[in-house]
ZADREN-203491 format. One record per residue (C-alpha): x, y, z; residue number from 1; residue in one letter. Coordinates in nm, 3 decimals, always signed. Layout:
// ZADREN-203491
{pt {X; Y; Z}; NUM; 'A'};
...
END
This chain:
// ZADREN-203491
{pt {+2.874; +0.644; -3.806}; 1; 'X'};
{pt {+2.737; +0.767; -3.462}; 2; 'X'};
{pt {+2.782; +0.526; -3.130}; 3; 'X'};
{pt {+2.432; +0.425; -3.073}; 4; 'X'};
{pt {+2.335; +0.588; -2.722}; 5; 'X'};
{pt {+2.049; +0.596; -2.481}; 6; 'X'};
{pt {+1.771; +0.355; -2.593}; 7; 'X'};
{pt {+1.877; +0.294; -2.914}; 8; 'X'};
{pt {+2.232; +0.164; -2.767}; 9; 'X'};
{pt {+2.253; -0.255; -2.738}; 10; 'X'};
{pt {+2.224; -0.416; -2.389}; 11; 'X'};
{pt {+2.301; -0.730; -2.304}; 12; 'X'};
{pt {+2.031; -0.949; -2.248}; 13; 'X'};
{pt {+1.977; -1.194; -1.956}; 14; 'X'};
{pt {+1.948; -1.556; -2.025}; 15; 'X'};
{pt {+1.614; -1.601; -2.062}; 16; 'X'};
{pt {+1.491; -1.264; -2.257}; 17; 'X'};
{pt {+1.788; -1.393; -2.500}; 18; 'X'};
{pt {+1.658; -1.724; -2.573}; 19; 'X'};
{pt {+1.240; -1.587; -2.637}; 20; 'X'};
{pt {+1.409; -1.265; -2.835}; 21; 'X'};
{pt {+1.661; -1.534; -2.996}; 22; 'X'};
{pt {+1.980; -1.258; -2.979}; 23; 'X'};
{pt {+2.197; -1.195; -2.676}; 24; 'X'};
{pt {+2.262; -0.808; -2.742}; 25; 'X'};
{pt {+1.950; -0.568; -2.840}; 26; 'X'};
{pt {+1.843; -0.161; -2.834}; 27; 'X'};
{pt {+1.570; -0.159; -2.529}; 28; 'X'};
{pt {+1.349; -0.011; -2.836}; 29; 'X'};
{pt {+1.397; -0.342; -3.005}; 30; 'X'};
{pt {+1.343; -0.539; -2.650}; 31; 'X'};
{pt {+1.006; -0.383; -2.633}; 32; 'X'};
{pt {+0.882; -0.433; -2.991}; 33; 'X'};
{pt {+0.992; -0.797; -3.000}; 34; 'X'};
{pt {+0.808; -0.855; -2.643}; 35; 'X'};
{pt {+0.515; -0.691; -2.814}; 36; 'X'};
{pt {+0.477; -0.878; -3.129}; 37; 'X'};
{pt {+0.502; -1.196; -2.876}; 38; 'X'};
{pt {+0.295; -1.090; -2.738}; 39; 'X'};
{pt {+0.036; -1.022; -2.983}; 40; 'X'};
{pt {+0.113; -1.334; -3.194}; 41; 'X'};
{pt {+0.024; -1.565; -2.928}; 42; 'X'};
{pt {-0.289; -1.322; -2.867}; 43; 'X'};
{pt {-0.177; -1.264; -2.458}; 44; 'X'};
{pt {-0.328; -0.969; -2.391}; 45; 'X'};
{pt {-0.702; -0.924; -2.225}; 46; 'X'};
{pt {-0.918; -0.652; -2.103}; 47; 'X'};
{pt {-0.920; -0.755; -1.735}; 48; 'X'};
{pt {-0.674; -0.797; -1.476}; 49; 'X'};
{pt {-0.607; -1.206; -1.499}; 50; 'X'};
{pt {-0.877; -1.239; -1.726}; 51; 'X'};
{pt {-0.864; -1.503; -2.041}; 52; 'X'};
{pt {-0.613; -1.404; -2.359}; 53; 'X'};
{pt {-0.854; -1.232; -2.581}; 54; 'X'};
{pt {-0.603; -1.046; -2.750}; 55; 'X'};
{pt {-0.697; -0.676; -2.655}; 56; 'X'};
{pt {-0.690; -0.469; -2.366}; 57; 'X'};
{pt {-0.426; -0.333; -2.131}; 58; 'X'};
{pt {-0.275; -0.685; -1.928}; 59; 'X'};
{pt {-0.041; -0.890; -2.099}; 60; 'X'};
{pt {-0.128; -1.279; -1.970}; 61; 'X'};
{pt {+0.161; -1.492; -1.849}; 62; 'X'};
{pt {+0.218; -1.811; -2.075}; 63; 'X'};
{pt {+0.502; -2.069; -2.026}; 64; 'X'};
{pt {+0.761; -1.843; -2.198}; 65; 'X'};
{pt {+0.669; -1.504; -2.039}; 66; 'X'};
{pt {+0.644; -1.664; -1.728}; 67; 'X'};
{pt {+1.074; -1.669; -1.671}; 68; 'X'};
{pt {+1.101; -1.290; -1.792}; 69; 'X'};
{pt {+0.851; -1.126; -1.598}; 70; 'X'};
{pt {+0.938; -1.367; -1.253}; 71; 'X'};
{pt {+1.290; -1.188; -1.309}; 72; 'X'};
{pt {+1.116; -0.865; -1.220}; 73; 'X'};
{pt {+1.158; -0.721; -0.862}; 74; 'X'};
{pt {+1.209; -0.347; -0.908}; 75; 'X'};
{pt {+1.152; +0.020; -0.773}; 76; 'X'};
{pt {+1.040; +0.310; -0.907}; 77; 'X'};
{pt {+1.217; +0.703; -0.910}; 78; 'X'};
{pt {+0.853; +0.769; -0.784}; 79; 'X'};
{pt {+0.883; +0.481; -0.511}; 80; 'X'};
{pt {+0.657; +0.227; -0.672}; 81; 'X'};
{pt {+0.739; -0.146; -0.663}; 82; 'X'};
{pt {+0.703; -0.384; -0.934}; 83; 'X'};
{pt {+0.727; -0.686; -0.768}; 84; 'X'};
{pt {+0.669; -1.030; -1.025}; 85; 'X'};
{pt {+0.871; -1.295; -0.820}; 86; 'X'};
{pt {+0.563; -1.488; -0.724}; 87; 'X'};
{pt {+0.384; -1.502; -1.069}; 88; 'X'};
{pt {+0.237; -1.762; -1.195}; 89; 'X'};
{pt {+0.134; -1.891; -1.564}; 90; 'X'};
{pt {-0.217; -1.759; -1.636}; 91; 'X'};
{pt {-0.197; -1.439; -1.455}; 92; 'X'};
{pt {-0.124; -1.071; -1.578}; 93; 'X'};
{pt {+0.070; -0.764; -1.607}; 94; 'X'};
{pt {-0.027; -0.419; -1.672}; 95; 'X'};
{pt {+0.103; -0.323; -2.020}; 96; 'X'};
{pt {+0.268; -0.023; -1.803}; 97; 'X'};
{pt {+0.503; -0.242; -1.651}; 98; 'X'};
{pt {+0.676; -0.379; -1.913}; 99; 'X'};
{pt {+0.955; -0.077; -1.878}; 100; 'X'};
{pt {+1.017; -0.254; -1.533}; 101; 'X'};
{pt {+1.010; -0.620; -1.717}; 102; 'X'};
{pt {+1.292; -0.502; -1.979}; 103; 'X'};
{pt {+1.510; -0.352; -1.751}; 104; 'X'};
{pt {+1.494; -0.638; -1.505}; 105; 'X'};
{pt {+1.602; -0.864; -1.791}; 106; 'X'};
{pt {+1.898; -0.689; -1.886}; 107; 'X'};
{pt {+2.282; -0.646; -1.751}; 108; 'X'};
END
């Protein structure tokens, strides 16, 4: 069998991505799914930029477990653009476009 490479190789995970995911080594493909059926379980996504969960729309809402992963997030770009989510706090949002910048912030 074929080494896994690219996205479909495992990463190690940072402490707390491995305790919501519950495993320390995962594919980035299987990162993102398990973020996204989180984050659809607990209904965390809304329409409107820190709006209420209403599960649809774009921005995934910050709850008590999210909070850790996405405050891990300080990154840039290739195109120059900073995701900065240091300062977050519970309640508030992400665009669903930054998650790529959540994932690899929360991964060694």
């Amino acid at each position: 069998m074929a080494e896994a490479k690219g996205l479909m190789k495992p990463v190690k995970l940072k402490n707390e991505l491995a305790q919501l995911l519950g495993a320390t080594e995962l594919p980035r493909t299987e990162i993102t799914k398990k973020l996204w059926d989180y984050v659809k379980a607990n209904k965390l996504q809304t329409k409107s930029e820190n709006g209420k969960p209403e599960n649809a729309g774009k921005f995934i809402v910050a709850d008590a477990k999210l909070l850790p992963i996405f405050k891990n997030t300080k990154s840039k770009s290739k195109s120059g653009k900073v995701t900065d989510l240091t300062q977050m706090k519970e309640g508030q949002t992400i665009n669903m476009m930054q998650m790529a910048a959540v994932v690899g912030a929360n991964i060694e």
